[in-house]
C-alpha positions as CSV (number, residue, x, y, z in Angstrom):
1,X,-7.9,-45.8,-22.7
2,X,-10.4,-42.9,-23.8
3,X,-13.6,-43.5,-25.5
4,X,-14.3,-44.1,-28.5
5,X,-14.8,-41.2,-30.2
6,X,-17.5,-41.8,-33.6
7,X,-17.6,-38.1,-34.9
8,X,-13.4,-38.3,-34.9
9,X,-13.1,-41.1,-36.6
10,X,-15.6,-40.8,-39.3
11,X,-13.8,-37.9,-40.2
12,X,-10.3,-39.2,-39.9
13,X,-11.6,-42.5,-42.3
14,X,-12.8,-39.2,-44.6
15,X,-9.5,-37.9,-44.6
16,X,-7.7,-41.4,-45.2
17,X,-10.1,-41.6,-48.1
18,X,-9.1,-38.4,-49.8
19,X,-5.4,-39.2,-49.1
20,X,-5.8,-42.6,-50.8
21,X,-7.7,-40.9,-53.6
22,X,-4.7,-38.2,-54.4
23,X,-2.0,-41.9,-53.9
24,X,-4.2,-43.3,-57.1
25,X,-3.7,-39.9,-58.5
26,X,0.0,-39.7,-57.7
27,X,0.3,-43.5,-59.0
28,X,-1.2,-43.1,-62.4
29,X,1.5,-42.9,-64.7
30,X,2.1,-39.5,-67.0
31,X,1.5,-41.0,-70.0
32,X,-2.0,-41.7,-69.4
33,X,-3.3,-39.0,-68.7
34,X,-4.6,-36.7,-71.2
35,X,-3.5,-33.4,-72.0
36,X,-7.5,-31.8,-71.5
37,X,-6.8,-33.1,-67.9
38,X,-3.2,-31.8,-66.3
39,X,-2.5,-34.5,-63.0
40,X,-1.6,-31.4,-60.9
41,X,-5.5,-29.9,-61.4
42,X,-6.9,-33.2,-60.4
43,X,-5.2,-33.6,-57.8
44,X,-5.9,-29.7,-56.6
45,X,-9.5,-30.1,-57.2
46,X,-9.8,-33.5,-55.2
47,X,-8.0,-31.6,-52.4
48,X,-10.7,-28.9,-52.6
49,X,-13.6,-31.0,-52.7
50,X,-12.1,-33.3,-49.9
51,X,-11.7,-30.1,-48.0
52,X,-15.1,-28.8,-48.2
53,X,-17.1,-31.9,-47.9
54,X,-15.0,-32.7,-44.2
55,X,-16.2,-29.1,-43.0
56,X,-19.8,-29.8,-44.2
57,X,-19.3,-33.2,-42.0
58,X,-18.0,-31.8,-39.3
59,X,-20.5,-29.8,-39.4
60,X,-23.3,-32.1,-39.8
61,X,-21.9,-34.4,-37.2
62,X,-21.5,-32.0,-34.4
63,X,-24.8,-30.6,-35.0
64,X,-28.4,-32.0,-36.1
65,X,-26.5,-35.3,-38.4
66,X,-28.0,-34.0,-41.0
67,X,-26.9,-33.2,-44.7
68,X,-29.1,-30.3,-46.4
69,X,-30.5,-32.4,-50.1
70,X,-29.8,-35.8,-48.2
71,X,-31.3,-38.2,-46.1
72,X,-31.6,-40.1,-43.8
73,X,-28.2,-38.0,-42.3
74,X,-24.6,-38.0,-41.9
75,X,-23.2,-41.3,-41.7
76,X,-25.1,-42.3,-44.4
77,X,-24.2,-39.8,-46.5
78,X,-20.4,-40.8,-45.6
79,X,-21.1,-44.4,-46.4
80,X,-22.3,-42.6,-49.8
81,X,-19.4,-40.6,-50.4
82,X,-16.9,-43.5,-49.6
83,X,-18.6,-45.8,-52.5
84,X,-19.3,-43.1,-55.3
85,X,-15.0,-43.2,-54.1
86,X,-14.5,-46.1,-54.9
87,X,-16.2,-46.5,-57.9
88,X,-14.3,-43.6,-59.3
89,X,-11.6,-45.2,-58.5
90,X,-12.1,-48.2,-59.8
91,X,-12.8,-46.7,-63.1
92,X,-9.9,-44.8,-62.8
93,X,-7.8,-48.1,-62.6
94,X,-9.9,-49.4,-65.3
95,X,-8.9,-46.5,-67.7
96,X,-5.5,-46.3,-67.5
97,X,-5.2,-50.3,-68.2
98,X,-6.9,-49.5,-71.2
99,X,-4.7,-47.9,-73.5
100,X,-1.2,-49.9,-71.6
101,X,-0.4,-47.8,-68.6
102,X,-1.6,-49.7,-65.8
103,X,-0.8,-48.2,-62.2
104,X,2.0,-50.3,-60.7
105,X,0.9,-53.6,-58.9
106,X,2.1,-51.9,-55.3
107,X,0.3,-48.8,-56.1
108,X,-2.8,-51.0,-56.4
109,X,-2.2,-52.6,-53.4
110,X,-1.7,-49.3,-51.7
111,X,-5.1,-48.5,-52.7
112,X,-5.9,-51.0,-49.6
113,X,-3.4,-49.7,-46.9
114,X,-6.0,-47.7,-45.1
115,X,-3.9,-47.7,-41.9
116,X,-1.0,-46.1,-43.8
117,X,-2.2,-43.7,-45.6
C-alpha cells in the first residue's frame, strides 16, 4: 500500500468540497432563485474560485505552508475555507426553504456523500 500522501488529499477533500458546493447549486430548484442571480453564473463563478484557491494550495502546500494575509498556514487556512463552505451552504438551504422551494430531501442528504461526490 503506498503512503499516505497529506498534500494529495487535502487537495482532493478541496476538490470534493467544490463538487458538493456546485450539487447544492445544481439541487436548488429554478424557482428560487432570483433573476439578479442566473444558476449558470453561480455555478461558473464557484468553479473559478474553486479553481484558483486549489492552485494557491498547491502551491502553499508544496512550498513554505504558508498563505500570503493568513496565518498560522495552509491547513488551517483549508479548515477555514471548508467552514466559511458550509456556512454558505447552510444559508443557502436556509433561503430557499424560505419562500417554499426547499432542495429535495436526497439532495440534502447528498450534501453529506463526501465519498461520492
Amino acid at each position: 500500500m503506498p503512503a499516505f500522501q497529506p498534500v494529495d488529499s487535502l487537495l482532493n477533500a478541496w476538490t470534493i468540497n467544490a463538487r458538493v458546493n456546485a450539487y447544492l447549486i445544481a439541487n436548488t430548484p429554478d424557482e428560487a432563485w432570483r433573476a439578479t442571480y442566473a444558476k449558470s453564473d453561480v455555478a461558473a463563478a464557484l468553479n473559478e474560485s474553486s479553481q484558483v484557491l486549489a492552485a494557491a494550495l498547491r502551491h502553499a502546500l508544496s512550498t513554505d505552508g504558508r498563505i500570503p494575509g493568513f496565518k498560522p498556514d495552509a491547513a488551517a487556512f483549508i479548515a477555514c475555507l471548508f467552514a466559511h463552505d458550509a456556512h454558505r451552504r447552510g444559508q443557502i438551504c436556509l433561503l430557499v426553504r424560505q419562500p417554499r422551494h426547499p432542495i429535495s430531501k436526497s439532495a440534502g442528504f447528498g450534501l453529506w456523500e463526501w465519498g461520492t461526490r
